[in-house]
Every structure is written in C-alpha cells, then in structure tokens.
N, C-alpha and C positions, 0 to 999 in steps of 0.2 A: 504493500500500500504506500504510497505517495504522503512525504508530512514536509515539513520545512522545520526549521529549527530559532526562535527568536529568544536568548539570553538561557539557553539552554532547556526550554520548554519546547518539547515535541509536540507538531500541528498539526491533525491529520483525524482521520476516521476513525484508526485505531486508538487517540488518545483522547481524553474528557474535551469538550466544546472549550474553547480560549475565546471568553471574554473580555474584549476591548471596550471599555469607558471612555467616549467623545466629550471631552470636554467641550472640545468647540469654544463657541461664545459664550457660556454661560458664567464667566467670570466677572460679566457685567462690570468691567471696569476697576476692577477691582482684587488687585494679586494676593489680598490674605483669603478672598472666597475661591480663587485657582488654588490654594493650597487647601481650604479644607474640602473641597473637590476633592482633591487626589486622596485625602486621606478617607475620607468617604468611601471612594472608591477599592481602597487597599483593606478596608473595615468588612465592606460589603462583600467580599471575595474574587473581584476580579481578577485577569490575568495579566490587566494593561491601562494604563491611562491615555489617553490619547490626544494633543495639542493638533491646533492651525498654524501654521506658521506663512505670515504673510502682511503687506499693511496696503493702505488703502492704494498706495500708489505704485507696490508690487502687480497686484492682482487686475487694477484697471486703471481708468486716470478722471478726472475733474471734470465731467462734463454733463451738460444737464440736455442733449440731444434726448428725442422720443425713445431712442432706442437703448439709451444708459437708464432709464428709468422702469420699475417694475411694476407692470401693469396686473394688477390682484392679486392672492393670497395672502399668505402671513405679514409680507412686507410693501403691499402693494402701495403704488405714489411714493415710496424712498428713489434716492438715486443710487446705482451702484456704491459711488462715493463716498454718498452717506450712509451707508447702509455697512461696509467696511468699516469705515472712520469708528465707526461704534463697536464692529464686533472683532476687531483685530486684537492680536496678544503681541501686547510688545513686546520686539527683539532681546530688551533687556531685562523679561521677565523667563527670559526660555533657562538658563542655568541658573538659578535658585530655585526653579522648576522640578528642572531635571533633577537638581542635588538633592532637594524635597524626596522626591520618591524613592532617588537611589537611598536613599537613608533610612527610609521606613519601606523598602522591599516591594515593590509593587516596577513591573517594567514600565518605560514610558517612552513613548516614540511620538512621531508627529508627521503631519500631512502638506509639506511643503509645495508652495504656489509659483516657486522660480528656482532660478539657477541659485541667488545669492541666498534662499530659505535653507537648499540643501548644503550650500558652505558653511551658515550657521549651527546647523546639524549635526554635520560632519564635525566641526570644531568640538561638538559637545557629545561627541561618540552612539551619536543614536544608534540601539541595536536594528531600526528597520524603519522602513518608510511605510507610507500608505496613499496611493493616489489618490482622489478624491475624484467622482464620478465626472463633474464639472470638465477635469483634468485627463480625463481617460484619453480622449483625441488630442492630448499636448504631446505629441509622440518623442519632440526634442527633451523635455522633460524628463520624459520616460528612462531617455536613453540615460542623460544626465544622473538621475538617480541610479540607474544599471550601474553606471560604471563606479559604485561606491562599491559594492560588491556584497551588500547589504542582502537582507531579506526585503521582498517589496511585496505588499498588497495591492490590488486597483479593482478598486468599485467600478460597477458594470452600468450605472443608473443610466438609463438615456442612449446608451452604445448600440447599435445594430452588430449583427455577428461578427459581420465584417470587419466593424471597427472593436470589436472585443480582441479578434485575430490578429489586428493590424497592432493594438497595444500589447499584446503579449510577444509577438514576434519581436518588436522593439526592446522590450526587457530583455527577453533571451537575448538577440543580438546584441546587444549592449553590456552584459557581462553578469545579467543575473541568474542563479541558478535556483536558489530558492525564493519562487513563486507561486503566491495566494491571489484568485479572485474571490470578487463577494457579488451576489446576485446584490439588486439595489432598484429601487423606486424613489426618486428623486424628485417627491412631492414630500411638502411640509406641515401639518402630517401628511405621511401616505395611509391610504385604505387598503384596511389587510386584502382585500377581495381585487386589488391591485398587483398584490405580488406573484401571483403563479407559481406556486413554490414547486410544482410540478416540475419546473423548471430547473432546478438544483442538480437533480441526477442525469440530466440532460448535459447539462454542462461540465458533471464531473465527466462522465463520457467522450463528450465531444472535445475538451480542452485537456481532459489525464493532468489536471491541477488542484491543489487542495483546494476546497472552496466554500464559501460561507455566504452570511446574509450583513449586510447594514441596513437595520431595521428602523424605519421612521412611522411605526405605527404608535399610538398611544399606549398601548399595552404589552403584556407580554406571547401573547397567544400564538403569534407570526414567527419571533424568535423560539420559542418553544421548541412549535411545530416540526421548523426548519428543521433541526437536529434530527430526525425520524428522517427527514426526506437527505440526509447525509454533510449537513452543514457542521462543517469543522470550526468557524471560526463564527461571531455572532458580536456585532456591535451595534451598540447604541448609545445616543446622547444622555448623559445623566447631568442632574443641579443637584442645589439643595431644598430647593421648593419653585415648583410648575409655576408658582404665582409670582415670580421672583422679577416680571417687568422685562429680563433679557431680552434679547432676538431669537434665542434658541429655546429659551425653556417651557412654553406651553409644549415641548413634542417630548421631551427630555423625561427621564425616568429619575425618581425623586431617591432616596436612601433605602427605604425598605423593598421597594421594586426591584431596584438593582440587586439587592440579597435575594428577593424570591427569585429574577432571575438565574440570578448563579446556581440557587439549587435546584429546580425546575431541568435549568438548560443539563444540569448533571446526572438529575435522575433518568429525565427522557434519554441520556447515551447511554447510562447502563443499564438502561429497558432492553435494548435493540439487541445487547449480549451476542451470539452468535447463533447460526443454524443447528439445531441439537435438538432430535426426540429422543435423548435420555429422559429418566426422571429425575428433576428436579429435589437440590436436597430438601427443599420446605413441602415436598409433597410425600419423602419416604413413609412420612407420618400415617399417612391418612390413604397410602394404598389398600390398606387393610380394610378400606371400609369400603369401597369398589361392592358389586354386586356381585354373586356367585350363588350356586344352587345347593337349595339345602330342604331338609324335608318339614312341610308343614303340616306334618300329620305322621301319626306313627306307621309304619309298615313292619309288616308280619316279613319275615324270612318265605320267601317262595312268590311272592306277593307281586302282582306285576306295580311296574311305576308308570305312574299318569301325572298328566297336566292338576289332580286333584290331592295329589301327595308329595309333590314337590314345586317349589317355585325360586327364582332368579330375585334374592332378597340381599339387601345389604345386611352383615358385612361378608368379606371377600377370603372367608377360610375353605370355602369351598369349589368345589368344578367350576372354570367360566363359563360366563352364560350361552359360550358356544357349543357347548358341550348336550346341551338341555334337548335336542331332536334326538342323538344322538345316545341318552340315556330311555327316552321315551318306549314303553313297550317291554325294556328287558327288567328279568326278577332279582329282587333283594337277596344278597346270598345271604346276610344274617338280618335278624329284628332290628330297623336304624327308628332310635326314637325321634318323637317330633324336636326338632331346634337342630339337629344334628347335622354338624357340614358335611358335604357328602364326596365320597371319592371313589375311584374307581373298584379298591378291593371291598367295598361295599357292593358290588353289585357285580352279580352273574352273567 
C-alpha cells in the first residue's frame, strides 16, 4: 500500500486517518489566539496544525476592477485586497508559530501562495507543504515547492482530471516523491451532498496516490464518512468559537468537534479492519448460543424422530440445524430425555 511519510508519521490506508487542523484565518488578527489554536489543536488530538502563508500583495494586488471583487457568498462585495488584508498571517508571526508547536509536539506545516512563502518555509524547516485548491493550476509553484524535496499535498477543489494530472505530473517532475491528494469542494461552507465521496476510491485508482478529503462542511459527517470510502488524510478549519467574527470561522470546527472528530475519524479506520470470516474474539463468547437441534420431548429408544420430538433451538451444544432432514425418520438408539443436545451416537 502507498503512505508518504510527514515528521515520521506514516500516511496511508494502512495507518489511523492524519488529521490536519487549518488554521487559516481564524487568528483574526491576532497571534496569542494563533497560539491557543494550535494548542487546541495538539489538546484535541490532531496530527497537524496547518498555517496560510501569504499577504495581500503576494497573492493579488490593489485593485477595485468588477473582476477583483467577490460577487456573493461568505465574502460577497469584499475586494480580493480587502479580503487578504484581513485574513493574512504575518510573515513575522510564522517562527514563534512554528517554535509554538514544535515545543508542545503537534507537527505544523503550511500552505504557501508564492515562491518567497516557500523560502520562508524552507528557512523555518517545514516538514511538508500543502497546495491549496485555489493553487492547484499554479503548476510553477508546484514545481517550486517539488524541488524542496519535501512531502507535498494539493487539494483537488475546482481541478478537472486533466488538471489534477497536469499538477501531479509537475510535483513528480519537479522532485517530489512523497505525494498526497485530497478530494475538495471549494465552496464556503460546502454541502455534504456536494462532495461525491464516491469519488475517493476513484481516485485512489486512477492517481495510485494517498489521498484524503478537505472538508468545508459544517459538520462532521462528510469527514467521517470519507474514511470508509479510503481517505487517508482529513482536514478541516478549526477556531475557538464559530461566533468568533473571523472570515473563516462560521465553517470552522470549534474544540470539542475537533476531539469528536479525531475519535470518530479513528474508530471509523478501525471499523474497516481487514477481509476475515474468522470468528471474531468478542463473538467466541456467545457461539454457544447459535441454534442446534435438541429434543423437545422425551423419546423412547427404538422411537422414530419427527418434526414433533425435536427442534433447531438455541443454545448451540447440539447437531447444526443442517443436520435436522437428515436426522428426520431415523430411531433413537437409547431413551434421549427432553432438553437433551442431540448427536449422532444418539441415534441409529
């Protein structure tokens, strides 16, 4: 099976779901609530915290044309500009960040928007990138990031196959060997009835890459799910309270969420366990009470046996109920009293 490797956690099908905590924006300004973020996060049991790294004038530029401005949803009527200007982490908040986590044990990577995000990065030894869906068609980027030699993620939101291909190709070519996609709906929230998760084992198929979900549903139900349908890796936005005013936090997952998902996303992997009709050790118990045929009514030695002196009753010390035509017709070699499990040197 196919895993990748990020700060020595193994990624992959055969190992528990790794979840990624998106910070994102929800630091609202503010880098003592990016740290009790993280710590949130490292509390709740995740496998990773996750920053943006980028500022308003990385990602686009100052311009108030029809087509820099966003027309409905979450942010509708902002301009790009403004829209950044607010929810960027600044540069000089990324290594007391990272020192943050590395200190209290939780990994932390981030989602660079240029070439100069991943030199800051790179300065600060991030174990792995993550493209951001947005970024999926920045193929120089891509490469850019490749050639740290890092582990890389790229969200799939909005890519046609084509250009799923066309970014993965570039990773490889570029010098990455460990590669994660993540299926993605890159609506704010997205509707679970949006994501097709049908679509996961599809993709593990057609790409033979680990691959997971970035979940922007309100809940947990979509990430959950995923994990059945073979999602190795499961991220989502978390704050510390939905109410909290951010740009990101009505979608975000609060402190307790994030804990139910962590155990949820872990029980639902070791649901799936493997293909085995052995019996189960929680079931050795209670084979004994299975059906089997036993006599409900006393019989005389010489006696024939009928549908009136035997029946297929729990519990299971006697003949299985396959047995029961098969016993039908022929006689009792000794006296079997009523309750008695029945076996073959019982009968003639």
């Amino acid at each position: 099976m196919k895993s990748i490797l990020i700060n020595d956690r193994k990624i992959g099908e055969e190992h528990p779901p790794y979840i990624i905590a998106e910070l994102s924006a929800n630091h609202n300004g503010d880098i003592e609530r990016a740290f009790k973020i993280i710590a949130m996060a490292k509390r709740s049991g995740a496998d990773a915290i996750k920053l943006q790294s980028y500022t308003q004038d990385t990602i686009t530029i100052n311009c108030d044309r029809p087509e820099f401005r966003i027309k409905g949803g979450l942010w509708g009527g902002r301009t790009l500009y403004d829209l950044y200007s607010e929810a960027h982490m600044p540069w000089e908040w990324h290594k007391p960040l990272f020192d943050y986590a590395r200190k209290i044990g939780i990994s932390i990577f981030s989602s660079p928007f240029d070439n100069t995000a991943v030199d800051l990065l790179e300065d600060l030894n991030a174990p792995a990138y993550k493209i951001a869906s947005f970024e999926a068609v920045d193929i120089p980027l891509i490469k850019y990031v490749a050639a740290t030699g890092k582990p890389m993620i790229i969200s799939t939101g909005m890519a046609s196959g084509e250009e799923i291909e066309e970014a993965i190709e570039a990773a490889k070519s570029g010098g990455c060997s460990d590669l994660a996609i993540l299926h993605c709906v890159s609506g704010y929230p997205a509707k679970a009835e949006d994501y097709n998760l049908r679509i996961i084992p599809d993709m593990i198929r057609r790409y033979g890459l680990v691959t997971g979900l970035s979940d922007h549903t309100v809940d947990n139900v979509t990430a959950v799910t995923s994990v059945a349908m073979g999602a190795s890796i499961i991220e989502k936005h978390v704050t510390l309270d939905r109410q909290g005013g951010g740009p990101d936090d009505s979608f975000s997952l609060e402190p307790d969420e994030l804990t139910s998902l962590v155990s949820s996303a872990n029980t639902a992997w070791e649901s799936l366990g493997r293909v085995s009709y052995d019996l189960k050790e929680s079931e050795k118990g209670n084979k004994v009470f299975r059906r089997s045929l036993y006599a409900v009514a006393n019989i005389n030695a010489g006696e024939f046996i009928s549908e009136k002196n035997i029946r297929s009753i729990r519990p299971g010390f006697g003949l299985p109920p396959r047995d029961y035509d098969a016993i039908i017709g022929k006689k009792a070699r000794v006296d079997i009293e009523f309750g008695t499990a029945l076996n073959w040197e019982l009968i003639e």
